[in-house]
N, C-alpha and C positions, 0 to 999 in steps of 0.2 A: 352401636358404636361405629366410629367412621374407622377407616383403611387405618388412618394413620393413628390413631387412639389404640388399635387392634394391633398395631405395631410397637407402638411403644410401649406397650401392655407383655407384650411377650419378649424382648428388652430387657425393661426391669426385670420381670421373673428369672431371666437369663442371667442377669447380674446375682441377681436375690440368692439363687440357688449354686453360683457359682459360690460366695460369700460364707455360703450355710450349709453348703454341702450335701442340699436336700431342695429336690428340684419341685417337693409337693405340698410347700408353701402356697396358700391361697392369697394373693394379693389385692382381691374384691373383698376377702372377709376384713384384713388387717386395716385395710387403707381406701374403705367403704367412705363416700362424703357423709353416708348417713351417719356415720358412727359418730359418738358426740363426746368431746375431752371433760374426763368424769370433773375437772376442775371447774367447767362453765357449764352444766347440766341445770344449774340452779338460777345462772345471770340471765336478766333478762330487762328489757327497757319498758316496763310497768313503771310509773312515777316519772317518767324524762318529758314525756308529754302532758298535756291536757286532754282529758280522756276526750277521744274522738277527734281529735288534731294528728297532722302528719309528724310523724316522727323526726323523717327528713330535715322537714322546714326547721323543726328545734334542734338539731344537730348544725344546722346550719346557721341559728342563730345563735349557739352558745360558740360556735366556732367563732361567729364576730365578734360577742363580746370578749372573747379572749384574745384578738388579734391575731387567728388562726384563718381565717376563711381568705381565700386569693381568689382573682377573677382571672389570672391569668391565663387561665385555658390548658396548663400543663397539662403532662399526663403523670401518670405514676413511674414510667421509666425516666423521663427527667427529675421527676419527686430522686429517683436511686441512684442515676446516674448522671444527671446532670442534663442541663437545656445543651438539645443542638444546635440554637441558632446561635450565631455569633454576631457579638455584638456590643 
């Protein structure tokens, strides 16, 4: 982990254990990326393509057909918060 990952890591636990009253909370075990939410354990995108086609490209074509896909180049913080340019 970088400096600043190792920082914000002992942070949260700082919060976690002020919160909980128990500062031997494991915040690698609880809040692991590998950990997997028991409710999509099962989803998966078998069927969205043709086998051996890229996924991508059919996410991005059901996106057109539904008038969902933009070329605009946003990002996802304008997706949230709105375009900074003005205009």
């Amino acid at each position: 982990m970088t400096q600043h990952a190792d920082d914000a890591l002992e942070v949260l636990r700082a919060v976690w254990a002020a919160q909980q009253g128990d500062g031997s909370v494991d915040l690698d075990e609880d809040c692991s990326p590998t950990k997997s939410c028991k409710n999509m354990q099962d989803v998966t995108f078998d069927g969205f393509a043709e086998p051996g086609s890229d996924v991508g490209g059919a996410w991005r074509a059901k996106l057109a057909r539904e008038g969902k896909l933009s070329d605009s180049g946003g990002s996802i913080r304008d997706l949230v918060l709105g375009s900074t340019e003005s205009g």
